[in-house]
VOKOLLUM-330145 format. One record per residue (C-alpha): y, x negated, z negated; residue in three letters. Coordinates in nm, 2 decimals. Each point is the difference from the previous one (the first is absolute). Layout:
     yy     xx     zz code
      Y      X      Z  ALA
...
end
This chain:
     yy     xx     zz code
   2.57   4.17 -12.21  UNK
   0.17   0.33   0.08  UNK
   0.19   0.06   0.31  UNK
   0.37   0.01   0.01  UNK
   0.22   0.16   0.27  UNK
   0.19  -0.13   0.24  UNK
   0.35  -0.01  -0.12  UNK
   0.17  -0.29   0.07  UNK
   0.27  -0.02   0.26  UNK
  -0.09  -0.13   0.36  UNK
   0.35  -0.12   0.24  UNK
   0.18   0.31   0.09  UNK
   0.13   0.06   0.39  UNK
   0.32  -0.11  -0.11  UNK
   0.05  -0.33  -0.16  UNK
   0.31  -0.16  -0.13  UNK
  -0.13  -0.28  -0.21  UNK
   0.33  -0.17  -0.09  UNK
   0.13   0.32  -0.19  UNK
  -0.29   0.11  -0.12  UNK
  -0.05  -0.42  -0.16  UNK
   0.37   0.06  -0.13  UNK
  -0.02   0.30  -0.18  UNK
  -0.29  -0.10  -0.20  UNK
  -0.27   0.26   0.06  UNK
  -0.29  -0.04  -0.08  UNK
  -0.26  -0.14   0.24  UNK
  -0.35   0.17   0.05  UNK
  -0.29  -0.17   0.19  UNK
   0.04  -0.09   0.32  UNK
   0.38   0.15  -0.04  UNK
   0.15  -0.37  -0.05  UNK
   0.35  -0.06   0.12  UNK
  -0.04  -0.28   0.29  UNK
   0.25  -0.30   0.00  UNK
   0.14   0.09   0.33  UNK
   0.32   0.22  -0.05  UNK
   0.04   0.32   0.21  UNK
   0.29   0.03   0.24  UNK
   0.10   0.25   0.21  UNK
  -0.21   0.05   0.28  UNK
   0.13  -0.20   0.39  UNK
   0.33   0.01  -0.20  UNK
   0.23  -0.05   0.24  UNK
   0.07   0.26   0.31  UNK
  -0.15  -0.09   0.34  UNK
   0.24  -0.08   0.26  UNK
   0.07   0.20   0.35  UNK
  -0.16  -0.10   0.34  UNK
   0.37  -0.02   0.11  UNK
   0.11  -0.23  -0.29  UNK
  -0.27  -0.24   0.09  UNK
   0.03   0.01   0.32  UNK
   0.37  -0.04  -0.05  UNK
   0.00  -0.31  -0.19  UNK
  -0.31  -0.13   0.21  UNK
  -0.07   0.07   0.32  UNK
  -0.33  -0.13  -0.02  UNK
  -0.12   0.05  -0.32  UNK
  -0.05  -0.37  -0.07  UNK
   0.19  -0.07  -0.31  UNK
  -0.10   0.33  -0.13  UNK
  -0.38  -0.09   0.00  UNK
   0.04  -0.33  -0.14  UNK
   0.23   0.19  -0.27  UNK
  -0.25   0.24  -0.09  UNK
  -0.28  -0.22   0.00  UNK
   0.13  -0.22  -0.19  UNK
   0.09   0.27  -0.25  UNK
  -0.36   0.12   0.03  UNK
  -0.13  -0.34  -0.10  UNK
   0.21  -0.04  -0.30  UNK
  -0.12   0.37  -0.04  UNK
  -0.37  -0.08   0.00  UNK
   0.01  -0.36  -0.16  UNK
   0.21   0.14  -0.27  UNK
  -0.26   0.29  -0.11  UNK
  -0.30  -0.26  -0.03  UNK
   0.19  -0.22  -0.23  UNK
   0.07   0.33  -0.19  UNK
  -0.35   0.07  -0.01  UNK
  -0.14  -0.35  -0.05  UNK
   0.29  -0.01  -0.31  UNK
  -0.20   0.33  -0.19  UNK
  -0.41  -0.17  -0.01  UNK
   0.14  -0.38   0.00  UNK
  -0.12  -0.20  -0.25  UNK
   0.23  -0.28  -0.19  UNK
  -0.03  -0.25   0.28  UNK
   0.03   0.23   0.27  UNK
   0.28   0.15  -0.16  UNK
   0.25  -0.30   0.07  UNK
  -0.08  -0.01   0.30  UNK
   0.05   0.36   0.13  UNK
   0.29  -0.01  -0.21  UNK
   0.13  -0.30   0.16  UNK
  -0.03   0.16   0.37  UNK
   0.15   0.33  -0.16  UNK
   0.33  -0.19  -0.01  UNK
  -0.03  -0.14   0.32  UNK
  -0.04   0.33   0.14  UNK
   0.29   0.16  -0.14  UNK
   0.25  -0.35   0.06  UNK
  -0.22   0.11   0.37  UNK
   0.15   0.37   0.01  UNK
   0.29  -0.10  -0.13  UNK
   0.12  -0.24   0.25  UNK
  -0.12   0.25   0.27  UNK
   0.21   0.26  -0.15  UNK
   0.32  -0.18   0.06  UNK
  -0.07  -0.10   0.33  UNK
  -0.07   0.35   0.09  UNK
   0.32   0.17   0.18  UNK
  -0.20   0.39   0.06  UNK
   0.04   0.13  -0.34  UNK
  -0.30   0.20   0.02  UNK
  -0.19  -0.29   0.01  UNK
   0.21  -0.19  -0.23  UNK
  -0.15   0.26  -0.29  UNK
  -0.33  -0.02   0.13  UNK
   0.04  -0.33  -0.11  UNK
   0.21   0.02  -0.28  UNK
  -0.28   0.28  -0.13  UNK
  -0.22  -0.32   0.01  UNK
   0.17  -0.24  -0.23  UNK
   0.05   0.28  -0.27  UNK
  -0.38   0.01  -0.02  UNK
  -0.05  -0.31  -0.04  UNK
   0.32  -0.08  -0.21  UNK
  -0.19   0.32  -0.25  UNK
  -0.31  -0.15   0.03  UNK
   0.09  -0.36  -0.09  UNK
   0.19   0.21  -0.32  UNK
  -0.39   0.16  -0.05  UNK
  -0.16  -0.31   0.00  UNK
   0.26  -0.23  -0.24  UNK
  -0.01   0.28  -0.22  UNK
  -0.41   0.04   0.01  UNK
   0.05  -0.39  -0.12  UNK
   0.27   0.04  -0.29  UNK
   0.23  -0.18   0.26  UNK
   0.32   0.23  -0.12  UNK
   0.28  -0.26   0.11  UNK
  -0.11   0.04   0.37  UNK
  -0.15   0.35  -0.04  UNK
   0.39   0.07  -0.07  UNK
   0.13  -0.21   0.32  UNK
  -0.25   0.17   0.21  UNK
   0.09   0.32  -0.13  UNK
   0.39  -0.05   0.05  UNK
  -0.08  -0.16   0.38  UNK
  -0.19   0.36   0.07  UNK
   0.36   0.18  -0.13  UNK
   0.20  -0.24   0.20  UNK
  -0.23   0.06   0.31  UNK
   0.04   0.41  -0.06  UNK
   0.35   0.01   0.02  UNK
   0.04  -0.23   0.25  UNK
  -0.25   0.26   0.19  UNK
   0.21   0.27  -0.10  UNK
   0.27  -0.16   0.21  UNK
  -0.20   0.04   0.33  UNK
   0.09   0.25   0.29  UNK
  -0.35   0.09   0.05  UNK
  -0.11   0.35  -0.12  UNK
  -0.21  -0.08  -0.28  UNK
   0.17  -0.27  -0.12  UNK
   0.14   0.19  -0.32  UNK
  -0.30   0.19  -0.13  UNK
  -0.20  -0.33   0.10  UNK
   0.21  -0.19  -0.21  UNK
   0.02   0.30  -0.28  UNK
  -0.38  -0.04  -0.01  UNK
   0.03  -0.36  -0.08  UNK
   0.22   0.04  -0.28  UNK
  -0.19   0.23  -0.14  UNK
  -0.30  -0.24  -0.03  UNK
   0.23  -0.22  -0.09  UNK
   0.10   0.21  -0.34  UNK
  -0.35   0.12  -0.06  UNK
  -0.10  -0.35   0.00  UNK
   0.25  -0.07  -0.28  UNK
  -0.09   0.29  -0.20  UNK
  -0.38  -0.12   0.02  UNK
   0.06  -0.30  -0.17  UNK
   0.33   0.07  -0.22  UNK
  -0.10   0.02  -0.38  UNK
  -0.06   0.39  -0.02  UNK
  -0.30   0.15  -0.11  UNK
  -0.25   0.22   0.22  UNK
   0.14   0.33  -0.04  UNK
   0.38  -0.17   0.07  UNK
  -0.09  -0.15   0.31  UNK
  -0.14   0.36   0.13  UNK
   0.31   0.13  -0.13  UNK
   0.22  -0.22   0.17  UNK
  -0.20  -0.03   0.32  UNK
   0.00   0.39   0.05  UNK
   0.36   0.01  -0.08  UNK
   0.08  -0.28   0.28  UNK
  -0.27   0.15   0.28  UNK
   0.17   0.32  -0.08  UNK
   0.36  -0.14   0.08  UNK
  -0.13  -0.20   0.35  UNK
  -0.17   0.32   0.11  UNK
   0.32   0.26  -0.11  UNK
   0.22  -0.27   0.20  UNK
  -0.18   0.01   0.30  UNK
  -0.01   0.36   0.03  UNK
   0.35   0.03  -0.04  UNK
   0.04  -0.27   0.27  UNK
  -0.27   0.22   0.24  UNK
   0.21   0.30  -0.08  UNK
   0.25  -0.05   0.34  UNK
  -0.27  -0.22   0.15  UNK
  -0.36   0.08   0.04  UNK
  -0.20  -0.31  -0.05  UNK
  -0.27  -0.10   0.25  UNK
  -0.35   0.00  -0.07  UNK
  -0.02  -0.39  -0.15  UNK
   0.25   0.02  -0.24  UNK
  -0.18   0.36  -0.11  UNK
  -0.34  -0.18  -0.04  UNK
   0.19  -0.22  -0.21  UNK
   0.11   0.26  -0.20  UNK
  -0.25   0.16  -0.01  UNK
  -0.25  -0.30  -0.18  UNK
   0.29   0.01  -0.24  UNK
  -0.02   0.34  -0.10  UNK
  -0.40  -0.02  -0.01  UNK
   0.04  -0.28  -0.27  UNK
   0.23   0.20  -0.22  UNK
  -0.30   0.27   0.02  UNK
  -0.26  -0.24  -0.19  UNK
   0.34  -0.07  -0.28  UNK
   0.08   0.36  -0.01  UNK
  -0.41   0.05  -0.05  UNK
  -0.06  -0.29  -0.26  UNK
   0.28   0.13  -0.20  UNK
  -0.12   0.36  -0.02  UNK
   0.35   0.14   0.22  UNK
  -0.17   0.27   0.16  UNK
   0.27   0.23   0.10  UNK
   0.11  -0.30   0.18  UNK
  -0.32  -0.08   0.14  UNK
  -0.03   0.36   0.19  UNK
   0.38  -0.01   0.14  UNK
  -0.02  -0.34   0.14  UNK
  -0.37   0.09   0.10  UNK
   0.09   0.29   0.18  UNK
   0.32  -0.20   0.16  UNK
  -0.27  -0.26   0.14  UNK
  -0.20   0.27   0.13  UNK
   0.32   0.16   0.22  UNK
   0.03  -0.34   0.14  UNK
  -0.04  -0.07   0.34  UNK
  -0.15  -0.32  -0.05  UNK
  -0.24   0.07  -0.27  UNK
  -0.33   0.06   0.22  UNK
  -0.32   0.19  -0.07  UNK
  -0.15  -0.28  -0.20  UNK
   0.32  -0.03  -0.21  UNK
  -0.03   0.35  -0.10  UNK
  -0.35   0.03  -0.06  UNK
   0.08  -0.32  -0.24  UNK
   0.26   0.24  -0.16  UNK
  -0.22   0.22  -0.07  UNK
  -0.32  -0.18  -0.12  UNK
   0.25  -0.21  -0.25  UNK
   0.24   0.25  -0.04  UNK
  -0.14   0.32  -0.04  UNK
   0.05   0.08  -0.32  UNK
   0.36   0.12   0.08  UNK
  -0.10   0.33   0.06  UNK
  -0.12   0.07  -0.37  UNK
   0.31  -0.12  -0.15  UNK
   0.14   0.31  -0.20  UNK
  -0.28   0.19   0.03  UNK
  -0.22   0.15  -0.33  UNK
  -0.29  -0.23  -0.04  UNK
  -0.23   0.29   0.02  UNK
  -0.32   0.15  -0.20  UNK
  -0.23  -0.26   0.07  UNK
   0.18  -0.33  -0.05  UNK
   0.11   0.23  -0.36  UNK
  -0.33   0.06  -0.13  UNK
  -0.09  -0.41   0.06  UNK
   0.33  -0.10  -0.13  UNK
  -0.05   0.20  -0.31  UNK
  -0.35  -0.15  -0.05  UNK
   0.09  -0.39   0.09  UNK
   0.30  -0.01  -0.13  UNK
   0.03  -0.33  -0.27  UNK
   0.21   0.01  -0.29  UNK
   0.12   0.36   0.01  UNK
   0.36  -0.03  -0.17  UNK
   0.25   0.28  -0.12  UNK
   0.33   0.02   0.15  UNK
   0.25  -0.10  -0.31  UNK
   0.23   0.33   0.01  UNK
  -0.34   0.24   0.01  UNK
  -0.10  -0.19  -0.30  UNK
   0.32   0.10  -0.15  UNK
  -0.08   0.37   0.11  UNK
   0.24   0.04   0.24  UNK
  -0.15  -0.08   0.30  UNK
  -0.20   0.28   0.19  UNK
  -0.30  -0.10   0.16  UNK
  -0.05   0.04   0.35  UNK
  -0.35   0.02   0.06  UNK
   0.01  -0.01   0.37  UNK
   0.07  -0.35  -0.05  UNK
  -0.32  -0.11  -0.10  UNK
   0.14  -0.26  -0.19  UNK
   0.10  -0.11  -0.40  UNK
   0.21  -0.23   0.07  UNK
   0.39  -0.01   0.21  UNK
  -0.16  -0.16   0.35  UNK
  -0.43  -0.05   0.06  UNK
  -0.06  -0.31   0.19  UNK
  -0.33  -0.05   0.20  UNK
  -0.11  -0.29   0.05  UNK
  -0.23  -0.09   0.31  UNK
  -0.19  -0.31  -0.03  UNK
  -0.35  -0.12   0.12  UNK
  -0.28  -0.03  -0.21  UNK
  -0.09  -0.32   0.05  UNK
   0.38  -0.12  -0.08  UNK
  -0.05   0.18  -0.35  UNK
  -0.32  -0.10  -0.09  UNK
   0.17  -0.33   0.03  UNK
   0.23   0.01  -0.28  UNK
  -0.14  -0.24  -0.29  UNK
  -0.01   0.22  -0.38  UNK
   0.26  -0.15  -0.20  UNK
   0.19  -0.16   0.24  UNK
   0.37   0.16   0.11  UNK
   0.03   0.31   0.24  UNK
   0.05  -0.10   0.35  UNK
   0.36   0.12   0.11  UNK
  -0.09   0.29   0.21  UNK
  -0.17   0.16  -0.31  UNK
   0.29  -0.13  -0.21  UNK
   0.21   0.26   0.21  UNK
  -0.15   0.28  -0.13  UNK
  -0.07  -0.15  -0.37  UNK
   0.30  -0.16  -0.07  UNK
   0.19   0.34   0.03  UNK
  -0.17   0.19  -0.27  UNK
   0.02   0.25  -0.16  UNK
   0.26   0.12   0.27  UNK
  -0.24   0.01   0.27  UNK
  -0.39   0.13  -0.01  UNK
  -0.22  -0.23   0.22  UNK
  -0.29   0.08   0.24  UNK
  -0.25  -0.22   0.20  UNK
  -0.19   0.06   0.33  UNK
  -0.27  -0.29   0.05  UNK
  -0.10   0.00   0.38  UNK
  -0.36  -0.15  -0.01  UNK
  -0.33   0.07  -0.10  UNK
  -0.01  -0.08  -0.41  UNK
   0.23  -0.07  -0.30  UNK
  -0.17  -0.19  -0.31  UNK
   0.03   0.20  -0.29  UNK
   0.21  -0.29  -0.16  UNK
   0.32   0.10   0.25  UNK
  -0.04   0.37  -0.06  UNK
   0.03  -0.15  -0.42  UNK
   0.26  -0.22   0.05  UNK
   0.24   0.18   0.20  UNK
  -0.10   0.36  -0.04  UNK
  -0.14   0.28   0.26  UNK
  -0.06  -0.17   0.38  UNK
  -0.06   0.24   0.20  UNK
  -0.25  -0.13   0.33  UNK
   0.08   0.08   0.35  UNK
  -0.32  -0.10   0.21  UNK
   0.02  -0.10   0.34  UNK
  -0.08   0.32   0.15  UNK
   0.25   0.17  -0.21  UNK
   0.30  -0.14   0.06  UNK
   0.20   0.31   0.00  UNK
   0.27  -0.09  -0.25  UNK
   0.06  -0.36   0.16  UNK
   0.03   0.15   0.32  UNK
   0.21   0.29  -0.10  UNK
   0.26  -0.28  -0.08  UNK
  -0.09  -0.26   0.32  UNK
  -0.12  -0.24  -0.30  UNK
  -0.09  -0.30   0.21  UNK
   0.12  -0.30  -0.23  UNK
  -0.06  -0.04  -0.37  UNK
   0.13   0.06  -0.23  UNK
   0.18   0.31   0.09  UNK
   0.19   0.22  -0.22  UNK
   0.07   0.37  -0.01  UNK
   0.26   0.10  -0.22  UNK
  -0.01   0.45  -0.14  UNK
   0.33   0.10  -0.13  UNK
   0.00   0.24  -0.30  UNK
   0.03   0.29   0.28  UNK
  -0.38  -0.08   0.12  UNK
   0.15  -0.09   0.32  UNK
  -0.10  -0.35   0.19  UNK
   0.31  -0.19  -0.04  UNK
  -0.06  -0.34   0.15  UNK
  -0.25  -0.25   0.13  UNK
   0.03  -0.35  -0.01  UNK
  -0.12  -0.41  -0.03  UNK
   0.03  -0.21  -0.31  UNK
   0.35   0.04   0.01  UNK
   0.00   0.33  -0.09  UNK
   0.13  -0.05  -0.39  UNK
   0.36   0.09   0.08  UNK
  -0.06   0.34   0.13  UNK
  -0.23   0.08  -0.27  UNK
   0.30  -0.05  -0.23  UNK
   0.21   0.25   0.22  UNK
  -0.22   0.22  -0.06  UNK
  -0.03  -0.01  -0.37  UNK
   0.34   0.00   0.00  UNK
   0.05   0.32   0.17  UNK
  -0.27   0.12  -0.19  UNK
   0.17  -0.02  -0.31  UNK
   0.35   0.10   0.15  UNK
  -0.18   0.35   0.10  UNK
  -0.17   0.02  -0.35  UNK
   0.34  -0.06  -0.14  UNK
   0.11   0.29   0.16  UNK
  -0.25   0.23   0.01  UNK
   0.02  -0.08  -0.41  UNK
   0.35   0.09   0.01  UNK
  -0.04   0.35   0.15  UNK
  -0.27   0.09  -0.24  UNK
   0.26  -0.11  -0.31  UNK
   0.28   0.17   0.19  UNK
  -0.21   0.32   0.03  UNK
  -0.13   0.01  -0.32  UNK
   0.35  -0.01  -0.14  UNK
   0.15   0.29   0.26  UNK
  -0.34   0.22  -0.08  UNK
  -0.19  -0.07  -0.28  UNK
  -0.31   0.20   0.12  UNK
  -0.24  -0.25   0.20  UNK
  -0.13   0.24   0.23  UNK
   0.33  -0.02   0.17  UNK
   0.01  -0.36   0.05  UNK
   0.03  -0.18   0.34  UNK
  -0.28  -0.06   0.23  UNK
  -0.03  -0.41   0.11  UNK
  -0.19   0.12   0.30  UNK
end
């Protein structure tokens, strides 16, 4: 049995497993979301010296207060835990002291008079008000997945109306989950939920900026924020938004917050930013002209009107390459319907030419007759997988008609494909136009227009 690389995902430095469970991404190995839900991190700001000191002299009532909290804290996260490898029994069970916890956190919430305290927890019954929504829904329970859901809205905006100094984007985090959660399970498709979730992460984030504007936020609410704006990375990614990819990547990278393991993760998942825009260059060319499958004609050249550009290295309006492992397509069963994430590039024909870079060892000569060209990237020449930080499969890097690498992206990826083609032909279109336009001015074609 051949060899296959290592390409699957492994946990990144930064996790936020609720979003990234809501937006439906997909999940590599040892990449699954857990059932806990993130929050942000020690939530609620940390009172003075003097303000303890004020309200108790001798620190009694604080310590039982925070170790109470702490207790709640701790007990709280093992039920979480317990809820994600129970089995059916076990599951009532945890699920049974999952409520009691929350009535628990509850209670102590409105006896609570310090309102940094009071969010601390308050913080606590909206996780396990979202987790009690996780698990109803992980058992088709949708009446109580509901009540659960609208108890974790009720609980926000009752947080918002707290004095302490992360109350609002604590309770702005909360809703969020809150509407991700509903998106998750409303009755869209795959690509609608991305599209919806990016468009509602989007909002939280531009609303919290513009509230940090006059205020500077402290460092919890920025870790917060910044877990948020690592999850919309991975949709941006799946869905092939590059250009969005390297602004918000390079945003991360100015922050404060973001560490030296964050940023090497940037970069080792990341990387490819830097060859957005650029020409593919000679050698990726020559193999592209040699592997490329199904080698199509653009519809307006066909009509003679469309000049070829032959630095494009490509027949067709946009070449998609496809990374995959070997192993993955030596799986594929003759006669049996194209997995999706070769669909993407068949499905789009003739308006698209398609190329494949197996990363392995072999390729049965059935694949390369079925599908067309493969060509094999061995382990110890990885240099096209790692010129575009390939490290899940299957990956996707789309050439626009200019030669020039216009995106990389997940499974998701269809969408910008078709903005491409699109453009494609709207540049054809024109280009088309200026050769009729000066043909008719100047009938002598030595005079007409360059497309360079």
């Amino acid at each position: 049995m051949s060899r296959q690389p290592r390409v699957v995902a492994r946990n990144l430095v930064f996790a936020a497993a609720l979003l990234v469970a809501a937006c439906g991404l997909t999940c590599y190995a040892d990449d699954t979301p857990t059932e806990s839900p993130p929050s942000p991190k020690e939530a609620a700001s940390k009172p003075t010296p003097q303000a303890t000191a004020d309200a108790d002299p001798n620190g009694v009532v604080e310590a039982k207060t925070e170790a109470k909290t702490e207790a709640l804290r701790r007990k709280l996260q093992r039920v979480l835990v317990q809820l994600g490898v129970s089995t059916a029994g076990q599951h009532e069970l945890a699920a049974k002291r999952l409520a009691e916890l929350a009535d628990q956190s509850e209670k102590l919430a409105k006896d609570l008079n310090r309102p940094d305290r009071q969010l601390e927890a308050q913080n606590l019954v909206m996780r396990a008000r979202y987790a009690q929504a996780q698990q109803a829904q992980r058992f088709n329970r949708e009446v109580e997945a509901s009540v659960r859901i609208a108890q974790l809205r009720s609980g926000a905006w009752q947080t918002m109306a707290n004095s302490a100094t992360n109350a609002r984007p604590v309770g702005d985090f909360w809703l969020l989950q809150a509407d991700l959660f509903d998106i998750n399970r409303a009755a869209l498709d795959r690509n609608q939920r991305q599209i919806s979730t990016i468009t509602r992460i989007e909002w939280f984030l531009s609303q919290r900026d513009r509230a940090n504007k006059d205020r500077p936020s402290d460092g919890e609410e920025q870790t917060m924020l910044l877990e948020v704006r690592l999850a919309l990375l991975r949709l941006y990614d799946e869905r092939g938004l590059s250009n969005k990819v390297k602004a918000l990547v390079g945003q991360v990278k100015k922050s404060p917050h973001a560490d030296n393991a964050v940023r090497a993760a940037l970069d080792r998942w990341f990387g490819y930013v830097d060859q957005i825009g650029k020409p593919i260059g000679d050698e990726l060319l020559t193999v592209m002209r040699q592997y490329r499958i199904g080698v199509q004609q653009h519809p307006l050249r066909i009509q003679g009107k469309y000049l070829d550009q032959p630095s494009a290295g490509n027949g067709g309006e946009v070449t998609i390459i496809l990374f995959q492992t070997a192993n993955m397509l030596e799986m594929m069963v003759p006669g049996q319907t194209r997995p999706h994430w070769l669909n993407v590039v068949f499905h789009r024909r003739p308006a698209v030419d398609g190329m494949i870079i197996a990363m392995g060892d072999t390729v049965g000569d059935w694949i390369k007759q079925s599908i067309g060209p493969v060509y094999l990237e061995t382990l110890k020449d990885r240099k096209f997988s790692r010129r575009f930080a390939v490290r899940t499969v299957p990956r996707y890097v789309l050439i626009d008609h200019a030669g020039k690498v216009a995106a990389v992206g997940g499974v998701m990826i269809g969408d910008e494909v078709d903005r491409l083609i699109t453009a494609s032909r709207k540049d054809a279109e024109k280009q088309a136009n200026r050769v009729d336009k000066a043909k008719a001015d100047d009938p002598d074609p030595s005079n007409a227009p360059s497309h360079d």
